[in-house]
C-alpha positions as CSV (number, residue, x, y, z in Angstrom):
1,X,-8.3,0.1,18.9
2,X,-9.0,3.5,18.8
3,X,-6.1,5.1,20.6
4,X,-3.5,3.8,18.2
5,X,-1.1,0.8,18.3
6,X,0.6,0.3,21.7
7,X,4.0,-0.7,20.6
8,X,6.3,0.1,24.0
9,X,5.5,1.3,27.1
10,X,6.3,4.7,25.8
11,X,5.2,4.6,22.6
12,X,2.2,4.5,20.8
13,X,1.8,4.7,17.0
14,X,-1.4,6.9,16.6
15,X,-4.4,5.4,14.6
16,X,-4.0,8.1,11.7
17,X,-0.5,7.0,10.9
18,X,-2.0,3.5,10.4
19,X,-3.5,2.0,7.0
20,X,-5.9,-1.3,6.9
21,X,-6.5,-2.7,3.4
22,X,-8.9,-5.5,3.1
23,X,-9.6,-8.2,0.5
24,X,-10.4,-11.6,0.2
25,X,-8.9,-14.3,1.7
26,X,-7.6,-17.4,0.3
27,X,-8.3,-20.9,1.8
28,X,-11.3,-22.7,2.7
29,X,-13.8,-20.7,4.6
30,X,-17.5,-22.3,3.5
31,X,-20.5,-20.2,1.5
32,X,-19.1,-16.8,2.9
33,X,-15.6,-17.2,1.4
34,X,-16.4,-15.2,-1.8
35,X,-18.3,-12.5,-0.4
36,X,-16.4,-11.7,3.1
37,X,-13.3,-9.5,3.0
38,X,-11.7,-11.1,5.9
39,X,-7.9,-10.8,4.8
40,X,-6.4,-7.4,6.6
41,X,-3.3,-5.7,5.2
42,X,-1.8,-3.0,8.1
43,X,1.0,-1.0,6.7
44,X,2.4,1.9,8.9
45,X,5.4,4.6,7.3
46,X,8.2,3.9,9.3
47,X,10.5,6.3,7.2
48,X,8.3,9.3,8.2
49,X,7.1,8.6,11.5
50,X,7.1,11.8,13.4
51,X,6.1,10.4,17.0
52,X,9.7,8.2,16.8
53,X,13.2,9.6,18.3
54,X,15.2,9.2,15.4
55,X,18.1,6.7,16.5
56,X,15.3,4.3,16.8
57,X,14.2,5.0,13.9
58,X,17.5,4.4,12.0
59,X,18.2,0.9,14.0
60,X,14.5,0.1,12.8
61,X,15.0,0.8,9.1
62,X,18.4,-0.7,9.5
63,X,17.0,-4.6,11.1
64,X,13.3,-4.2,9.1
65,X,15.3,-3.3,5.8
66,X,14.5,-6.5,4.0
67,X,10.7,-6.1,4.9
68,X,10.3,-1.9,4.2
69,X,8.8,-0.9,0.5
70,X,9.7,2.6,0.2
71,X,10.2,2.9,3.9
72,X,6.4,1.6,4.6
73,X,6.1,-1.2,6.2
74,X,3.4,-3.6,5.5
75,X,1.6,-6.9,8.0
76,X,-0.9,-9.0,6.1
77,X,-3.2,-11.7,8.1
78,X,-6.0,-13.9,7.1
79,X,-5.6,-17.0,9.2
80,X,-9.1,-16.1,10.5
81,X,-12.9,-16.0,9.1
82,X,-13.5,-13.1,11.0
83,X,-12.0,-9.7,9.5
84,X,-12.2,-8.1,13.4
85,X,-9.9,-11.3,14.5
86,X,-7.3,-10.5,11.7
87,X,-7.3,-6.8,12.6
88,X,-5.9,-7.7,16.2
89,X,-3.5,-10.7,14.6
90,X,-2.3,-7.7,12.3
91,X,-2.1,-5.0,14.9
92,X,-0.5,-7.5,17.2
93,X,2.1,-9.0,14.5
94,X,2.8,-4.8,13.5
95,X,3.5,-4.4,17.6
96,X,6.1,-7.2,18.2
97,X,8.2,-6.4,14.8
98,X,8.3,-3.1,16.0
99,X,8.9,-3.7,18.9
100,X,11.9,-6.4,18.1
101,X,13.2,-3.5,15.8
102,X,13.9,-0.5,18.4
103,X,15.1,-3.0,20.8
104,X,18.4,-2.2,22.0
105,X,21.7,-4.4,20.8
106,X,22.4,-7.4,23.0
107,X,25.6,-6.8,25.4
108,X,28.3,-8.1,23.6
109,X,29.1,-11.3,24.8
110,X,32.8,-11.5,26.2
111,X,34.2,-14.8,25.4
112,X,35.5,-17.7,28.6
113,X,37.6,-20.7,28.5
114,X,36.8,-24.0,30.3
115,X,38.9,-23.7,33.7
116,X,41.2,-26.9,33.9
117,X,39.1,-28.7,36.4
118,X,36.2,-28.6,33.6
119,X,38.4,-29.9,30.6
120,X,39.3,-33.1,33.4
121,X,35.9,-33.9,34.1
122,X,34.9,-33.9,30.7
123,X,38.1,-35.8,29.8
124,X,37.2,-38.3,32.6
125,X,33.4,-38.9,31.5
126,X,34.7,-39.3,27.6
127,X,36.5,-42.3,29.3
128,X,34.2,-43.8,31.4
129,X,31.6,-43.6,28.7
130,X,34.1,-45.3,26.1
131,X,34.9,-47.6,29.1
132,X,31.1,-48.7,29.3
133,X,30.7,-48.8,25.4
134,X,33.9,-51.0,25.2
135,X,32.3,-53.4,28.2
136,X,29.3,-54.0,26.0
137,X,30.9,-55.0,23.0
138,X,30.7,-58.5,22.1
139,X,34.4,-59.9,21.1
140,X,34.1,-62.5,18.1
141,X,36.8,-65.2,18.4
């Protein structure tokens, strides 16, 4: 944990530029429930992260706009008793959005037709299986 957050291969977010918050955690969690501050909040500025090329980080603050508070964004997790075991579920939740955000745009699809061959056999197994239905059917006299 101490070199920073491993998002990609070639890049890390460095420990400073990362905040943990911790409080209490909701949910059952026996006698040490009141007194444990087991929830962790990670929360990492992506608006003024200097280690980032910035055409990643416009796409990122373009897909992760609905999550950012004044360009910060923020992973909460508490499923957990142990606060050490909700760091890493943070720090790995924090990883894969990030990740998921700089990823590049899927190639844009380029759109096919059935050959004619395809459209027959599809025609052809609509028939038999109407064929097979009808053969079931029980005709009242």
């Amino acid at each position: 944990m101490d070199s920073g957050l491993r998002v990609h291969d070639r890049w890390v977010v460095p420990e400073a530029e990362l905040r943990e918050r911790f409080s209490r955690s909701s949910g059952p969690g026996g006698q040490g429930v009141n007194t444990t501050d087991s929830r962790v909040e990670l929360s990492f500025d992506l608006a003024a992260a200097p280690g980032l090329p910035e055409p990643l980080r416009a796409r990122a603050l373009d897909r992760l706009a609905g999550r950012l508070v004044n360009g910060v964004l923020t992973v909460t997790a508490s499923e957990h008793r142990a606060q050490l075991a909700n760091r890493e579920a943070a720090r790995e939740r924090m990883a894969a959005l990030l990740r998921a955000a700089i990823a590049p745009p899927p190639k844009h699809r380029r759109p096919t037709r059935p050959s004619r061959a395809a459209k027959e056999r599809r025609l052809a197994e609509k028939k038999r299986r109407s064929q097979r239905k009808r053969d079931r059917r029980v005709d009242g006299d």
